[in-house]
C-alpha positions in Angstrom: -18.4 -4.1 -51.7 -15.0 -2.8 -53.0 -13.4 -0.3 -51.2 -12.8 3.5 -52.1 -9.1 4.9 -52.6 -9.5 6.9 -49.7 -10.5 3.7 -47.9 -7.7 2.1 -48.6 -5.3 5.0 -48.1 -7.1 5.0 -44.7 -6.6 1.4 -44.0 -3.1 1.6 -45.1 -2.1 4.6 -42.8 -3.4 2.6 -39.8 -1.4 -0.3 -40.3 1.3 1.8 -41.0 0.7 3.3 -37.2 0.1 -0.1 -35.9 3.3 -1.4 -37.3 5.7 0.7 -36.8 4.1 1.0 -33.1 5.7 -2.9 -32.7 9.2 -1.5 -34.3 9.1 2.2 -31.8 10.7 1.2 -28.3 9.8 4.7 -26.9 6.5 4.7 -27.6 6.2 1.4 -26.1 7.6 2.6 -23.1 6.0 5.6 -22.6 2.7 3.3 -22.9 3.5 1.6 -20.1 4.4 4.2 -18.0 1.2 5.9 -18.9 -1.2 3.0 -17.9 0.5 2.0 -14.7 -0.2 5.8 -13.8 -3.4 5.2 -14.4 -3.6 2.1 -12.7 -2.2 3.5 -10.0 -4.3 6.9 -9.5 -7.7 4.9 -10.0 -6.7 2.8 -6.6 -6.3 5.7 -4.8 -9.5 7.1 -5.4 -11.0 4.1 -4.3 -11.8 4.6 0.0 -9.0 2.6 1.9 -11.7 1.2 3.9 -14.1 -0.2 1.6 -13.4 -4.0 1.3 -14.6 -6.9 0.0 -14.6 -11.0 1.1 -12.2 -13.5 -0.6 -11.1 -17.2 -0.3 -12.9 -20.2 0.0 -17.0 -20.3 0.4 -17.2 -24.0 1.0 -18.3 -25.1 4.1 -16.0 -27.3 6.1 -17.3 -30.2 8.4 -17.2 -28.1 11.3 -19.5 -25.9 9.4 -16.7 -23.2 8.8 -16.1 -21.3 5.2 -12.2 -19.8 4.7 -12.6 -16.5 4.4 -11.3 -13.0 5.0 -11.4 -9.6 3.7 -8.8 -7.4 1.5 -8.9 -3.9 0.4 -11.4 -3.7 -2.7 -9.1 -1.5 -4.4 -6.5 -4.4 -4.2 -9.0 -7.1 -5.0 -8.7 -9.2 -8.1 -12.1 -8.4 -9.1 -11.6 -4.8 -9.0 -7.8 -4.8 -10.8 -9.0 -7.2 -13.8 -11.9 -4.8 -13.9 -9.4 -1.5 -14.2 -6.1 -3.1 -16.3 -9.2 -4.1 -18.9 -10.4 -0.5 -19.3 -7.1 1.5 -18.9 -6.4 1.6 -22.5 -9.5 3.9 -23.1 -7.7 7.0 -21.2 -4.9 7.0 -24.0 -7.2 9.8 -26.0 -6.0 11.6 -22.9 -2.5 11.8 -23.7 -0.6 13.7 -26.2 3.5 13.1 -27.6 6.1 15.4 -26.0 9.1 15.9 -27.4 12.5 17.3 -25.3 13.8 20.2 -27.4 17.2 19.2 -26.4 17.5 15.6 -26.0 14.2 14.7 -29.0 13.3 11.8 -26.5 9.5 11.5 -26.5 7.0 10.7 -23.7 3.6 11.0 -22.7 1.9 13.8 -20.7 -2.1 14.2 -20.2 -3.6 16.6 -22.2 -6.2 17.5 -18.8 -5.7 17.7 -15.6 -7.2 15.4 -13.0 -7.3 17.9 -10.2 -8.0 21.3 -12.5 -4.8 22.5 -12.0 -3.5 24.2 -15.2 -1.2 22.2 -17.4 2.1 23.1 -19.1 1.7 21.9 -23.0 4.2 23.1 -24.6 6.3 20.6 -27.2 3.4 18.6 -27.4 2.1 16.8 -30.2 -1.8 15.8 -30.8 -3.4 13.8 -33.5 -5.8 10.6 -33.4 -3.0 9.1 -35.2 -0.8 9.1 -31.5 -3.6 8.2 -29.3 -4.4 5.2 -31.7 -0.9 4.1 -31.9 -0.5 4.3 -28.1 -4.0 2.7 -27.3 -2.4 -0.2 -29.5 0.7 -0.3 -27.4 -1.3 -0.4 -24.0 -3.4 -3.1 -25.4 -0.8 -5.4 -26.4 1.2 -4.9 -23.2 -1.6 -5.6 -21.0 -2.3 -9.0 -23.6 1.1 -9.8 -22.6 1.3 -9.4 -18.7 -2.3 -8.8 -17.7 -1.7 -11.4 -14.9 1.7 -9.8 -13.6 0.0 -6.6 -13.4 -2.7 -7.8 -10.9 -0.4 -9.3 -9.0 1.9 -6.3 -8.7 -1.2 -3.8 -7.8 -2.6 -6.4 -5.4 0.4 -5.1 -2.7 0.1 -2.1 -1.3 3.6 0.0 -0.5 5.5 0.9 -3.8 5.7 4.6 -5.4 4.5 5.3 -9.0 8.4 5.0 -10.1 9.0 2.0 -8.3 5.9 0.4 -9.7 7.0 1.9 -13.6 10.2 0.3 -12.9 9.1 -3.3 -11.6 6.4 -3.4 -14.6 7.9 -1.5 -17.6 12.0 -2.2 -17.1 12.3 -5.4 -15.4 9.1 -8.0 -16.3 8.1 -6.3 -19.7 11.7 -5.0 -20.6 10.2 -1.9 -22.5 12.2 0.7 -20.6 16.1 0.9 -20.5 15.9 3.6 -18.0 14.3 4.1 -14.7 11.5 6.0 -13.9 12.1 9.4 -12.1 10.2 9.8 -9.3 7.5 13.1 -9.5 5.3 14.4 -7.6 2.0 12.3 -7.4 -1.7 13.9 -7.5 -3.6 12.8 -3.9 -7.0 12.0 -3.9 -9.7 14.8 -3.3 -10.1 12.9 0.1 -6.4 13.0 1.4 -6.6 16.6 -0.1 -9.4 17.7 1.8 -8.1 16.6 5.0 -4.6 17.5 4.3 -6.4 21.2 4.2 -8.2 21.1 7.0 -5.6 20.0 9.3 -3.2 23.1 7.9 -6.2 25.4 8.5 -6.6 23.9 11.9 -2.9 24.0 12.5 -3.2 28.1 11.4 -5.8 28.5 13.8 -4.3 27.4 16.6 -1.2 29.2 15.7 -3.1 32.1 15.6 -4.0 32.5 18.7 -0.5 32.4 20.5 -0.3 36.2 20.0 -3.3 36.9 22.6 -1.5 34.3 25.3 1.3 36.5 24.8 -1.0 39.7 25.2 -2.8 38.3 28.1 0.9 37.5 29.5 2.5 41.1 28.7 -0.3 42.8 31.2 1.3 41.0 34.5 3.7 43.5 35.1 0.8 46.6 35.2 -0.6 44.4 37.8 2.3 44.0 39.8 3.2 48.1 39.4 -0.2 48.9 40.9 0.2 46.8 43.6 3.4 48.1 44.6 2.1 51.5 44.5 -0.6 50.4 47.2 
């Protein structure tokens, strides 16, 4: 069946996209500073102490199997599972442009924790998120393997992990990452809060001590005037 002109207009404009997504170096950057953020946030949801067994399940003569457990957010079975499905949360993300510099990135169009985001400069069409969903795939085709093994250790910052990835084994970046301010889990939130309310609590009730304190002298006063 032949195609329509508008069919082939369409099918024209999205190689154009895909194309010229090959030829733009900051788009290809900002993808992989986008899906390593991902990567990144989706282990930390995960609970710290949830784990799963690895190694060898063969039995040896002395009726013994080599095994031992890691962190299931670190697991191979659980980072294959993520770097194969990061590419979906590009519809998230819209361009940015810097009024003063014009160098584009990436910023999420909604927020993870509800907080209200600044989107200002931003740019939103399907023709971005499809040209940056084609960048994430083809960088995770590339250097799906060195991206497991660089999630499976636990330690490095966002940045540091932008920088390893991005700038130094895919050699998309020319600069570093700058290190921001990344969103905890609702977890590490929620017990971050209740220790600063319990912390207030107890703070609050120095003043009484001091009260309780303050009424020594009257004492003493009356007893002198026996």
């Amino acid at each position: 069946m032949l195609m329509n002109f508008g069919e082939v207009l369409t099918v024209l404009a999205l190689f154009w996209v895909f194309c010229s997504a090959k030829r733009d170096a900051e788009l290809y950057c900002g993808a992989c500073h986008v899906l390593v953020d991902e990567i990144d946030y989706a282990i930390r949801q995960i609970d710290p102490r949830k784990t799963i067994q690895v190694g060898s399940f063969r039995v040896d003569p002395k009726g013994n199997q080599k095994t031992w457990e890691i962190p299931y957010a670190r697991s191979e079975v659980y980072l294959t599972e993520l770097v194969e499905t990061v590419c979906e949360k590009m519809n998230q993300y819209a361009q940015s442009t810097d009024p003063d510099t014009q160098k584009k990135s990436y910023v999420r169009t909604s927020s993870r924790n509800g907080e209200t985001l600044s989107l200002s400069n931003i740019s939103m069409n399907q023709d971005i998120s499809k040209a940056l969903r084609f960048a994430c795939e083809s960088i995770i085709e590339d250097f799906e393997d060195d991206m497991v093994k660089l999630f499976s250790k636990e330690g490095p910052k966002l940045h540091e992990l932008q920088n390893s990835l991005c700038m130094e084994t895919a050699e998309l970046c020319s600069e570093p990452a700058s290190e921001k301010q990344v969103t905890k889990p609702a977890a590490e939130r929620a017990e971050a809060e209740t220790t600063e309310a319990e912390t207030t609590e107890t703070e609050g009730t120095e003043p009484e001590n001091t009260e309780s304190e303050g009424t020594q002298p009257e004492a003493t006063e009356a007893r002198e005037d026996l």
